[in-house]
Structure formats: structure tokens, C-alpha cells
N, C-alpha and C positions, 0 to 999 in steps of 0.2 A: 809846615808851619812857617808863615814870614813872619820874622821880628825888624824894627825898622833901629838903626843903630844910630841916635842923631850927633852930629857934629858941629862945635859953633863953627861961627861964622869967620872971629878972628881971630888967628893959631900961628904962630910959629909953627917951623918944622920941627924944633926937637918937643915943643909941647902936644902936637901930633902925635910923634912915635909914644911920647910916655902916654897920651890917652891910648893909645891902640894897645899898648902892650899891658893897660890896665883892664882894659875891655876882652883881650883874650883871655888874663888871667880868670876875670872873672866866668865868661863861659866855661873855662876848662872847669873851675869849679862847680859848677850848676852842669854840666856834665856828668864829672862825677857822683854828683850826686844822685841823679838820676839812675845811672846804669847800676850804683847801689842797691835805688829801691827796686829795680826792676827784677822781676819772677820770669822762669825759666818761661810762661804763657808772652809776658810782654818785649822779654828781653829783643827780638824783634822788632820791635816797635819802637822802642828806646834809640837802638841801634842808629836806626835811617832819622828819627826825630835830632838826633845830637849829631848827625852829618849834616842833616840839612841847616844849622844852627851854626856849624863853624862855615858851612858855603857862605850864607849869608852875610855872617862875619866880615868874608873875606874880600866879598864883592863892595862893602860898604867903606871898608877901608882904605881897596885901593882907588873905590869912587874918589874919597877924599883926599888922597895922594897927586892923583892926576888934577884935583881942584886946585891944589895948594903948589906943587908942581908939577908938571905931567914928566919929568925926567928923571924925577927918585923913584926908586922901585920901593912896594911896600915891605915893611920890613916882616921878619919873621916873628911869630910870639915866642913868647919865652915862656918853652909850656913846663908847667911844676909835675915836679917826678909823681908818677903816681905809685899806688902802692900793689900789692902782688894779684890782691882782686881784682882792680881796674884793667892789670896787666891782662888778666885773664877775661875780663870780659871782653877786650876788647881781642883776642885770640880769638876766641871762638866763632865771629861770624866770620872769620877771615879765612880758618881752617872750614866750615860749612861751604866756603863757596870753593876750595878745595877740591877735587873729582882727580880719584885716581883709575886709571884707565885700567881692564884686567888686562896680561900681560898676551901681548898677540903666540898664536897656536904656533908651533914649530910646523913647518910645513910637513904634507907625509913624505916618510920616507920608501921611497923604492925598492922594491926588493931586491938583493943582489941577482944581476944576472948570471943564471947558469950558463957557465960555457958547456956547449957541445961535447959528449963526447967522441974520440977519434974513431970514425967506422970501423976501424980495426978492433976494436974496445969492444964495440956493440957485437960485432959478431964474433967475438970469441964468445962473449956472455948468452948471445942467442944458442950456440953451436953445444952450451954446457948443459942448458933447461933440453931445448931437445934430446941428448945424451941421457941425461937425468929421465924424461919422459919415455923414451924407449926401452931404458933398464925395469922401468918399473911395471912396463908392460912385460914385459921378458919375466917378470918375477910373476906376475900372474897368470901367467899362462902354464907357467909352470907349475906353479899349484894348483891348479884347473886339473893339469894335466894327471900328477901326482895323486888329487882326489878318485880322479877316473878310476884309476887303474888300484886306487885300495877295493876291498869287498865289501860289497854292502851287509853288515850285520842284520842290519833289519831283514833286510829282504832270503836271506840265506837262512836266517833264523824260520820264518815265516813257510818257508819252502821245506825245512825239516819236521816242524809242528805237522803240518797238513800233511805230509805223508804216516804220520802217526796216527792220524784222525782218519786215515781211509783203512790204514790196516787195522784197527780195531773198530771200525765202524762207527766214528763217533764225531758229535758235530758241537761245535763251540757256544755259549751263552755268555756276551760280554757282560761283566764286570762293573759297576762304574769302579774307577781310579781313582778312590779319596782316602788312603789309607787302612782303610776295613776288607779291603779285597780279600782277601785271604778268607777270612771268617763268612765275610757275604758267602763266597765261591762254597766253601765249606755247608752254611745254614741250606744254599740252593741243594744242593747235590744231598743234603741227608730230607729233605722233602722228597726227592727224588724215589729214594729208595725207603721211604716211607718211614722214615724214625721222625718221632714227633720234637721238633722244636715250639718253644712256646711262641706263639700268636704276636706275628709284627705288628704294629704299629708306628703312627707315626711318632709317638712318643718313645715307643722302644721298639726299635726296627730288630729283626731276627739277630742281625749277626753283634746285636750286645747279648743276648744269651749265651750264644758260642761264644764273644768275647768270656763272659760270665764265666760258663764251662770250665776253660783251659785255665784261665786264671786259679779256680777253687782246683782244679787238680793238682796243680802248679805249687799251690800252698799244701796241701796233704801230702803231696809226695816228694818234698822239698832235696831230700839225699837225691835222688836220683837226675836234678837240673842246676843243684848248686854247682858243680863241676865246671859247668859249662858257664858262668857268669860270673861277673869282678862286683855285685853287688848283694845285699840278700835277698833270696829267691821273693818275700814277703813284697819289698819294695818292688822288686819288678813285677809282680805277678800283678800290683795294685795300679800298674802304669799300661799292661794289658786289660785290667779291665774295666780302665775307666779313661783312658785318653784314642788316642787314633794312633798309639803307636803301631809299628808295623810287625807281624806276623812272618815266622819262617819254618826252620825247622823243628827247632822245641818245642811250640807252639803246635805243630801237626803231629809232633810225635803225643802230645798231652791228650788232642784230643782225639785221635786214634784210638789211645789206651779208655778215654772217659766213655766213647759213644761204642768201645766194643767195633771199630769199624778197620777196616783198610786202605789205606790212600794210598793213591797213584796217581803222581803227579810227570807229568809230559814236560820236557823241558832238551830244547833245541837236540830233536831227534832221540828221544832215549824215555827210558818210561823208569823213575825211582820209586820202590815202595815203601813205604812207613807202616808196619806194621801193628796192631794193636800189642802182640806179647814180644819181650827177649828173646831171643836165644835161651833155653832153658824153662822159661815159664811154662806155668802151667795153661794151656788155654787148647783148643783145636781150630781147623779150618772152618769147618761142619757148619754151615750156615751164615757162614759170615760173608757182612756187605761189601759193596768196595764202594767207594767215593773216587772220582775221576777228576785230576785239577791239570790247567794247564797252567805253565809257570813262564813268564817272557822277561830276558832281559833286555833285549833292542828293542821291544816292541811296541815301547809305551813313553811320552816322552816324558812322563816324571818319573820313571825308572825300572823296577821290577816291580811285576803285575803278575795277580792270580785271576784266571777266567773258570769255569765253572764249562765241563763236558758233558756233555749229554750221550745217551745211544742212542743213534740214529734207525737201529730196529726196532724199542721198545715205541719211540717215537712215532713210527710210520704203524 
């Protein structure tokens, strides 16, 4: 915006300075009044509108300085204090043209160099892993060695069975191994020699009958297996015959006595029998059956297993 600032014609110099310092005052006033009404939209525009205004000013004054004489310099205004908003308008474009640089990156840093260590270092440290590697081979050779020369249970076991199995003429029926062995081996072997168990299925496979069996005998003749157990015979008898717990001696002695039969059971070389009667009972030999079981402890790798014998002349 040009404003044109006129001056007369014929002026002293001191009546010059009092026009100039009355013509600043008044700009500074209409200045401030300005940046007053102006809104954070226009405040810009006020800004550069009220610089260009004292340029002009200042150009016209000392036009008329150099007219009247070109050797005084023009003098300064005499600018009226302004108040704490003005202070601050006029802040604020000053701090806007402001830029603060962000602070330059530390260079990277290097990673410390490792020194070397002294070849003597290195091979003392090589000469201890080798050491270490050689020992540890030493240690397993030795236990290689050590296993060699134990006996193989399994196969010693397997080697006594079979020679049992040729001296009585008798040939093996595997088992599965899921717990019921016993009583399966058992249900096989009394089909065998013809005593009626009830009718497998898949709902009720044979050896829960035999389970069944030994359990009710278990319970009727309770004095005679309490002895032999830290619980009551009732409980246990209820956990043969109805879980997959495992089958042993009790259990063959029970159902010996229930099925009226004889069990012989084959176990690493040696032939044990479980009798149906005591010592002293009343009962005879005279027609009674025998059930044939084989018994393995090494043989099986979830533990002790019952297989079921056959005779290999009724067979053939």
C-alpha cells in the first residue's frame, strides 16, 4: 500500500523534525491500532501492511531532509511505549520467521577393536576343546563297550521260554499288550480246552467276563486275598473289573479256583502252577483241565506280558 506523506514547501529545520516526529507518532498509532483489530487469519497481513507504512514513512522524510539539507541525517521517531499486546504482536512474526535446526546426529560410533589374541592363548584354548573332545569320546566307547558285555535279558529270557515250548510241545499265541493280557491269555486258553465263556464282542470282548469272573470271586471269598492287600478286597476287586488294571497272581489263583482249572504258567525257564484247590481242600485231579500261559518280563516293552500256549499236537 503507498501512502504519499506531503510536506510544505517552506520549513525550518527544527519545524521539519517536529512535523516528522508528529507524523511518526501518528503512524505508530494507526499501527497500533491496526494489529489490535487484527485476527490470528489476518494478523499477517497487518504485519507486512504496517512495515510497508513506516518504509514509506521513512523514505519520504528523509526525501525531505536531503531537500531542506542533504547533510542532517533524518532523525529518529520518537516511538510511544507500547502496551504488552502490541509487545506481543509484534513477537510473534519475528519468532515465525525463527527455524530451529534439529540437532546434527553424533557420528557412528566404531566398534572397539579387538586386539588379537597372543597365538600362545589360542592354542592353549584349541589343545583344551580337543582334550575335552577326545575324553568324551573315551567315555563312550566305554559305555558302548560296558553295554556289550552286559546280557541281554531279552534275548536269554526268549532262549529259556522256547526251550520250554519244545519240551512240552507247545507253540505261542501273541497277546495284544494293552493291559487285559492276562485275562485275554486266560479267556484264549479256556476256549481251548472247551469251557464256555460268554460270547465276545465288540461291545464286551471275552476277557471282561474273566475280568468279571475273578473280580465276583474276589468279592465272595474275600478272607482268603485280604492278606495279601493294604486296601479292601471290595475296592480292589471293583478296579479289576472294571478298569484295565493289571493282572497277577491273585488274580490266577481266583480264577483257577472259579473255572475249576489248572494254570501253568512258563516264565524264564521254569514252569509255576496255580492250582484250583489248597493244600488240604477237598477237591481231586480226575479230569481236570490245565490252561497254559506264558509270562515275560524282558520281553515286551511296556513290561510284563501274558501270551497264551497252545499244543502244538492237538494243533496239528
Amino acid at each position: 500500500m503507498d501512502e504519499k506523506f506531503a510536506s510544505p514547501a517552506l520549513e525550518t529545520i527544527d519545524q521539519l523534525h517536529a512535523r516528522h516526529r508528529k507524523e511518526l507518532r501518528d503512524l505508530q498509532s494507526r499501527i497500533t491500532q491496526k494489529k489490535k483489530n487484527a485476527t490470528k487469519k489476518t494478523r499477517k497481513g497487518v504485519n507486512e501492511e504496517c512495515a510497508e507504512l513506516e518504509r514509506v514513512l521513512k523514505e519520504q522524510q528523509a526525501e525531505d531532509i536531503r531537500r531542506a539539507n542533504g547533510d542532517i541525517p533524518p532523525l529518529e521517531p520518537e516511538a510511544e511505549p507500547l502496551d504488552d499486546e502490541d509487545q506481543d504482536d509484534g513477537l510473534v512474526p519475528a519468532m515465525d520467521a525463527v527455524s530451529i535446526s534439529p540437532p546434527l546426529a553424533p557420528p557412528p560410533q566404531q566398534p572397539p577393536r579387538k586386539e588379537k589374541e597372543p597365538a600362545q592363548k589360542q592354542n592353549r584354548h584349541r589343545a583344551r576343546l580337543a582334550r575335552r573332545a577326545a575324553e568324551a569320546a573315551a567315555d563312550a566307547d566305554a559305555a558302548a563297550s560296558e553295554a556289550a558285555a552286559q546280557p541281554d535279558r531279552r534275548a536269554s529270557e526268549r532262549a529259556a521260554m522256547e526251550r520250554v515250548f519244545r519240551e512240552n510241545s507247545l507253540r505261542e499265541k501273541d497277546i495284544e499288550p494293552d493291559g487285559h493280557c492276562l485275562f485275554s491269555a486266560v479267556a484264549d486258553q479256556l476256549g481251548v480246552v472247551g469251557i464256555e465263556v460268554l460270547p465276545a464282542t465288540a461291545a464286551a470282548p471275552a476277557y471282561k467276563a474273566v475280568r468279571r469272573e475273578a473280580a465276583e470271586y474276589m468279592t465272595k471269598h474275600a478272607d482268603d486275598f485280604a492278606g495279601f492287600l493294604e486296601e479292601p478286597v471290595g475296592e480292589y476287586a471293583a478296579r479289576i473289573r472294571d478298569t484295565a488294571e493289571w493282572g497277577g497272581e491273585l488274580e490266577l489263583s481266583a480264577l483257577a479256583r472259579a473255572y475249576g482249572v489248572e494254570i501253568r504258567v512258563v516264565q524264564d525257564g521254569r514252569t509255576e502252577v496255580v492250582a484250583p484247590f489248597e493244600e488240604g481242600d477237598v477237591g481231586g485231579e480226575g479230569g481236570r483241565k490245565t490252561l497254559w500261559l506264558a509270562y515275560y518280563r524282558h520281553g515286551y516293552g511296556l513290561g510284563e506280558h501274558y501270551n497264551s500256549l497252545r499244543s502244538v499236537k492237538e494243533e496239528g
